[in-house]
C-alpha positions in Angstrom: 0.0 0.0 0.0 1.3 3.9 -1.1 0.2 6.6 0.8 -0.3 10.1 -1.4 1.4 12.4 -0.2 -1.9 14.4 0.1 -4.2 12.1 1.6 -5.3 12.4 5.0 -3.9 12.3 8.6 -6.1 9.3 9.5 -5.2 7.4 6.7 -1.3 8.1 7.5 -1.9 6.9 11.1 -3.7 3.7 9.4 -1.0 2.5 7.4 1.5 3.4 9.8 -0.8 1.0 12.1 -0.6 -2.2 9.8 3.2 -1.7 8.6 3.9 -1.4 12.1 2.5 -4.5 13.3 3.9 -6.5 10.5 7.2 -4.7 11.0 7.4 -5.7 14.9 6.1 -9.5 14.0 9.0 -10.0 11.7 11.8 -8.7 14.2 10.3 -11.2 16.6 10.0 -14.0 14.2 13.3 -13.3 12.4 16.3 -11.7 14.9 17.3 -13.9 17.8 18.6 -9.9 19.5 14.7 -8.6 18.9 13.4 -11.8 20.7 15.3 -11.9 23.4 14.6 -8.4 24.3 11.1 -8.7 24.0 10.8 -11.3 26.1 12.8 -9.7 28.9 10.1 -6.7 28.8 7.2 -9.0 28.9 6.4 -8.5 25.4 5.3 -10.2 21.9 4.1 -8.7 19.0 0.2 -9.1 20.0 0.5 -6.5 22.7 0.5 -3.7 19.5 -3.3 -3.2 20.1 -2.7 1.1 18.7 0.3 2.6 18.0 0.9 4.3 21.3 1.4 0.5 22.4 5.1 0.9 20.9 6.0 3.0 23.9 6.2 -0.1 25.7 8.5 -1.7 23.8 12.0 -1.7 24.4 14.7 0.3 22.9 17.2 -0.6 20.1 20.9 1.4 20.6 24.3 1.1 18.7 25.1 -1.5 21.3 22.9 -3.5 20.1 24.6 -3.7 16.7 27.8 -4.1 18.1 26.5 -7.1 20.5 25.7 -8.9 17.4 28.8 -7.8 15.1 28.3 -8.5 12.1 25.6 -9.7 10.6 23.3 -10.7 14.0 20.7 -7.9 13.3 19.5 -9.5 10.2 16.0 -10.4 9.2 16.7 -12.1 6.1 19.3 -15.2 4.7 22.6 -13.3 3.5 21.2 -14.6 0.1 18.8 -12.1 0.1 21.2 -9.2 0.9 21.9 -6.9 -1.9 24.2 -4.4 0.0 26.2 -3.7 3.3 27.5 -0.4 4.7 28.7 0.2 7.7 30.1 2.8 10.1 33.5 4.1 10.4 33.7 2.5 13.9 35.6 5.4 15.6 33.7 4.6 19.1 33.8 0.7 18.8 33.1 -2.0 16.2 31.2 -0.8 13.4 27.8 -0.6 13.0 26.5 -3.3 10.2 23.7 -2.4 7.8 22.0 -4.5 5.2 19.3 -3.9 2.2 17.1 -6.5 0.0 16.4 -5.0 -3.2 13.7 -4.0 -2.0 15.5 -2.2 0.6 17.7 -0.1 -2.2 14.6 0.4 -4.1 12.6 2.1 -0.9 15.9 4.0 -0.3 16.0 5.3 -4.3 12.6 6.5 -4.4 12.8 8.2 -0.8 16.0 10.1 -1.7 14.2 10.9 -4.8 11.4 12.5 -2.6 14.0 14.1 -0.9 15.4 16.1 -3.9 12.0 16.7 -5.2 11.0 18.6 -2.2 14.1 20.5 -2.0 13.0 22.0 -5.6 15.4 19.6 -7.4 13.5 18.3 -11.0 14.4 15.7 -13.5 16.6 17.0 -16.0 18.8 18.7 -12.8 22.3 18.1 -12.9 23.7 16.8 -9.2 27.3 17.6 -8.0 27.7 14.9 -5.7 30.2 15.9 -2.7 29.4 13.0 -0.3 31.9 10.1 0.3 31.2 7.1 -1.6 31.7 3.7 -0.1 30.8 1.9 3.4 29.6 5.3 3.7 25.8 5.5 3.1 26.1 9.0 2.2 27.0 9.2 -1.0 25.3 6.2 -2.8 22.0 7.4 -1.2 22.0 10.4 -3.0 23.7 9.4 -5.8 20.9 7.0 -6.3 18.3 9.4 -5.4 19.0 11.4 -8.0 19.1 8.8 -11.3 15.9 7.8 -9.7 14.3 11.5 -10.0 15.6 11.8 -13.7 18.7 14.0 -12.7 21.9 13.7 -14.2 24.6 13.0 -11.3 27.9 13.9 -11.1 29.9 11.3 -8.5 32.6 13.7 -7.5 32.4 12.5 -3.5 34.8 14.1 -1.4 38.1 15.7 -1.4 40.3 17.3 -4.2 38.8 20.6 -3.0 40.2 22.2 -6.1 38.7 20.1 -8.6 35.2 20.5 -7.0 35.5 23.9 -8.1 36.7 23.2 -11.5 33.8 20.5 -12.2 31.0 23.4 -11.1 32.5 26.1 -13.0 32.8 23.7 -15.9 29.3 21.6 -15.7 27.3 24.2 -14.4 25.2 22.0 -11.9 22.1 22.6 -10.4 22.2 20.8 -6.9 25.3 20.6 -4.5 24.9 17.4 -2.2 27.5 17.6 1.0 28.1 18.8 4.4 27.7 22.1 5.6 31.1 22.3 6.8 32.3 20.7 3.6 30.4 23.3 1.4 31.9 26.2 3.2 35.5 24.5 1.9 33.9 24.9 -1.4 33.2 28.5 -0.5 36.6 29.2 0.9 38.1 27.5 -2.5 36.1 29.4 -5.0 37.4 32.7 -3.0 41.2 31.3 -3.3 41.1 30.6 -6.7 39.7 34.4 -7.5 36.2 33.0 -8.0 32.5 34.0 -7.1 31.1 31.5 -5.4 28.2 33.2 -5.5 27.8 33.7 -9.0 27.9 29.6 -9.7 25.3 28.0 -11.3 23.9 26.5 -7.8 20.7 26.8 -6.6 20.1 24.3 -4.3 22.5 23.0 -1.7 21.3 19.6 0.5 23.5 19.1 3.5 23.0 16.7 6.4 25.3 14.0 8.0 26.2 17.0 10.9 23.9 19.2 12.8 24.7 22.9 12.2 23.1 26.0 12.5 21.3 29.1 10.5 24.7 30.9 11.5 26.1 28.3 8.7 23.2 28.2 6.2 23.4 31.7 5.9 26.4 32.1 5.4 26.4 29.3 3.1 24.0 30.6 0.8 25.7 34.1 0.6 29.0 32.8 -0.8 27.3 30.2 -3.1 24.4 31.7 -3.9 21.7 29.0 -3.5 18.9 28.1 -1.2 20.7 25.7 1.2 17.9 23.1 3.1 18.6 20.8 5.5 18.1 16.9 5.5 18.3 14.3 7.8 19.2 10.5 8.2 21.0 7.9 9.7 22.8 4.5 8.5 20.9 2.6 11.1 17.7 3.2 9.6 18.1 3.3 6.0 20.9 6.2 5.6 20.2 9.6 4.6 16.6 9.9 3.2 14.4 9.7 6.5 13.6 13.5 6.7 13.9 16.6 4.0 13.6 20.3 5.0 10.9 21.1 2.3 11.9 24.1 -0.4 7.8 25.2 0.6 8.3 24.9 4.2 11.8 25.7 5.4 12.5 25.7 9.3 12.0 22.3 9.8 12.1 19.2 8.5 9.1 16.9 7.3 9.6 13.3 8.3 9.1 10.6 5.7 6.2 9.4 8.1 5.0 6.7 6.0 8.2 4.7 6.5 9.6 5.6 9.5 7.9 6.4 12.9 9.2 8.9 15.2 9.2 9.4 19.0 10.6 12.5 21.3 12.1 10.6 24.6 13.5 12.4 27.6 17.2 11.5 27.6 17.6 10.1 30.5 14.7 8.5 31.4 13.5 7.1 28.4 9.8 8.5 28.8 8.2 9.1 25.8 7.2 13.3 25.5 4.3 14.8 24.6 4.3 16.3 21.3 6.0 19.3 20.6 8.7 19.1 23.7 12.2 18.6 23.2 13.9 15.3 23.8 16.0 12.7 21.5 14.3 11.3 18.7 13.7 7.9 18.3 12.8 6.1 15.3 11.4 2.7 14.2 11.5 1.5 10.3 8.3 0.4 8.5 9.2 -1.0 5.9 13.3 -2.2 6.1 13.5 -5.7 5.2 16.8 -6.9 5.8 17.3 -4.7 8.9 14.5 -3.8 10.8 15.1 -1.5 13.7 12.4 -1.0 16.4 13.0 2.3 18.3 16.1 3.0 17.9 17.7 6.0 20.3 19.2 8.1 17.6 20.9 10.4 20.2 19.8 13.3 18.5 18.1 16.4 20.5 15.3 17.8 18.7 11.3 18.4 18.8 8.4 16.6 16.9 6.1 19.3 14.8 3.2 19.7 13.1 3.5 18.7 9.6 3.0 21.8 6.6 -0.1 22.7 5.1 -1.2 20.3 2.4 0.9 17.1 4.1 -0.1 14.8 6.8 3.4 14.4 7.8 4.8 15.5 11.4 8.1 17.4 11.1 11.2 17.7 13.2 13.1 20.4 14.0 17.0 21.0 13.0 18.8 18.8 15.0 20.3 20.7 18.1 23.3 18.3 19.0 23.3 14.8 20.1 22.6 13.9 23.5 26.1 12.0 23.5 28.1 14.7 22.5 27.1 17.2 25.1 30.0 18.6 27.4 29.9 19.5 31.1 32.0 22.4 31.9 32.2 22.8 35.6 29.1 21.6 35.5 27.4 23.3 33.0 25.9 21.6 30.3 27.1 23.0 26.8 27.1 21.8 23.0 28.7 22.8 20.4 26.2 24.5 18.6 25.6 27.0 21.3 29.3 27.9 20.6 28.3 28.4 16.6 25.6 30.1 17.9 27.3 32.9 19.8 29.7 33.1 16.6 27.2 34.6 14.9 27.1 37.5 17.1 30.2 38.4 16.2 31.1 39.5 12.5 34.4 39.5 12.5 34.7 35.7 12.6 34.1 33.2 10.6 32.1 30.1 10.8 35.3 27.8 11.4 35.8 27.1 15.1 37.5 24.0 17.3 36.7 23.5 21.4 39.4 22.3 23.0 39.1 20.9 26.5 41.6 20.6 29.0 42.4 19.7 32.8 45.7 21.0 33.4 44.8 21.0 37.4 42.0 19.7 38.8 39.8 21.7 36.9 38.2 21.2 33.1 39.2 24.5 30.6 37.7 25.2 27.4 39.3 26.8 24.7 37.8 28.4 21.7 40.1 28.5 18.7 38.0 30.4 15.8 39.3 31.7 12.7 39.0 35.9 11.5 37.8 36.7 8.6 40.0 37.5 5.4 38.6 41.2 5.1 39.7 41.5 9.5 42.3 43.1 10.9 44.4 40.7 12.4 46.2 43.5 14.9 42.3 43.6 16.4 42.1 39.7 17.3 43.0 40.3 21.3 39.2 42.7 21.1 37.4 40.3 19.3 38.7 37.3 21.3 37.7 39.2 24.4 34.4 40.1 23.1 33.5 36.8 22.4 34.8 35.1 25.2 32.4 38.1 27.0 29.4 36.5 24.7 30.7 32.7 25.6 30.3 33.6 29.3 26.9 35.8 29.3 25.0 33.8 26.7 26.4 30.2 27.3 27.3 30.5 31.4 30.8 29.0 31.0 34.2 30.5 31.1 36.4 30.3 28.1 39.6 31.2 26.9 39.2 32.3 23.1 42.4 32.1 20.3 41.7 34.3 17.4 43.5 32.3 14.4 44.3 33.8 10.7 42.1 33.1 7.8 42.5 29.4 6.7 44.3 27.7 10.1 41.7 25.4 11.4 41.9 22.0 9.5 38.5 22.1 7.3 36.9 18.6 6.7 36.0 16.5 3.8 33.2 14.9 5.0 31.7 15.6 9.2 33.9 18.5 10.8 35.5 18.0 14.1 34.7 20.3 16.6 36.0 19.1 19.7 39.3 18.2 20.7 39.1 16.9 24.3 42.5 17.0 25.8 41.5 15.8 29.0 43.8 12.9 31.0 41.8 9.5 30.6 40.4 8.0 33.6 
């Protein structure tokens, strides 16, 4: 069964009903992890009487994917796998993901949906600036786009310099990246004594790290397109799980009819009531060869109502992730506050590392952030101080700020690194 992308709420909640039902039966019948843990809570797939009933049902976390390394999470014979990807495995083992053909084919059209409602068209011509390989980034939208009709251009990432060439030369329509890695592209358009902003772009999809309208502004000036956000994860199906809508841009309408989402407080686990602020947690509706029943993405955002003419909820940009939060003596901070206060301050650009420290018996944070080219450099120890002024009244932290020439801070072909934590080991 399709669901229109018109029809009605009801009829959204009703398919979401029956694919859920089918979806929790076949992690029972089919995964020895999913079984297990649904008998430990008491728990089969009969209890599903309405689709608050999931709320009772237990969670699904990266540690469960590592618990079963490598193949343990999946629902269907390795002869039925078309594809694997996996994570780069920087906290751990990888995480493992697997697709039927069914699977890529979901995936396709859903990325195609994506690019459709970010104002891409067939015809479009794609740059593709996402890493190709285990990587789910780049094949996703690489396939999303010959699925639409586009023309794609799989340039994936690095050789900064050529990027440039190929978009001067090709003229696309679409840049596909991350927000970090598109301000690389800005910053090599201005070195090689180009307009960024001039290029034939009009439409820039980023995703794959949460960042802020600090960044998309500043992205769009120096490119000059409409840059939307979009959302995914490898654990559910990679990106193509939500797409900030060229028609409704501030948030981000969830691809309800295939993935169900839930706002949890973060430490207890309680489901929230709609529209407060928690972690999101998602369960696939349709995945075949890896189902995954609420799984605890660990990122911080809030469920929405969907846009006029859609019966889909939306979500807003994702704040941070509940696991990369850092406590300050003791306060609570994220990265994107820092980005945040950034923006207050003009002289600097959107290129910034927090480094943490302990040289006593006390945590530090320093804030290295780069001037802008047109700044002068003599005035760094006043703008320093004035955003460490900014750090302390808007954030509630002390921190000692490094203003660094144009260009110092390592930039990042695929997710930036924002945090270098210093600190001894315990």
């Amino acid at each position: 069964m399709r669901l229109d992308e018109a029809a009605s709420v009801e009829s959204l909640r009703g398919l979401q009903f029956e694919r859920l039902k089918a979806v929790l039966a076949r992690a029972f019948a089919q995964v020895p992890r999913y079984r297990e843990k649904f008998a430990a809570a008491g728990l089969d797939p009969g209890d599903l009487r309405e689709l608050d009933d999931l709320g009772k049902f237990p969670f699904t976390t990266k540690e469960d994917l590592r618990a079963t390394y490598p193949f343990g999470m999946f629902a269907v014979p390795m002869a039925e796998i078309a594809r694997i990807h996996a994570s780069s495995g920087t906290t751990g083992k990888p995480t493992v993901v697997g697709y039927t053909r069914s699977d890529l084919e979901t995936w396709a059209g859903l990325m195609a949906r994506s690019i459709r409602a970010a104002g891409g068209r067939p015809g479009d011509k794609v740059h593709n600036a996402y890493g190709y390989g285990l990587f789910t980034g780049g094949l996703g939208f690489h396939y999303g786009g010959e699925h639409l009709g586009a023309a794609v251009i799989p340039v994936g990432g690095g050789a900064t310099a050529r990027q440039v060439q190929l978009i001067d030369d090709f003229r696309p329509d679409i840049l596909m990246a991350t927000p970090s890695y598109a301000l690389t592209i800005a910053d090599e358009f201005a070195r090689q004594g180009l307009d960024g902003s001039r290029c034939s772009l009009r439409i820039g999809m980023f995703g794959a790290e949460p960042w802020s309208e600090f960044m998309r502004a500043e992205i769009e000036a120096r490119l000059g397109l409409t840059a939307l956000d979009h959302y995914g994860l490898s654990e559910l199906i990679g990106p193509g799980v939500a797409q900030e809508c060229a028609d409704a841009i501030g948030a981000l309408t969830i691809w309800e009819d295939h993935f169900l989402p839930e706002i949890v407080d973060p430490d207890s686990g309680q489901v929230l009531p709609e529209g407060e602020a928690g972690e999101l947690v998602l369960t696939t509706l349709t995945k075949e060869g890896m189902p995954m029943i609420r799984f605890r993405t660990r990122d911080l955002t809030r469920l929405l109502p969907p846009a006029r003419g859609r019966p889909m909820r939306r979500m807003e940009r994702v704040k941070g992730r509940s696991d990369d939060m850092l406590i300050v003596r003791g306060v609570n901070l994220f990265p994107s506050q820092i980005e945040a206060v950034l923006a207050r301050e003009e002289r600097v650009a959107p290129h910034y590392r927090l480094e943490l420290s302990r040289p006593g018996r006390l945590d530090e944070l320093a804030v290295v952030v780069e001037a802008r080219a047109e700044t002068e450099f003599q005035l760094s120890e006043e703008i320093a101080e004035n955003v460490a002024r900014l750090i302390k009244m808007l954030v509630g932290v002390t921190a000692r700020v490094q203003v660094a020439a144009p260009g110092t801070i390592a930039r990042s072909e695929g997710k930036a690194a924002r945090v270098l934590d210093l600190r001894p080991k315990q």
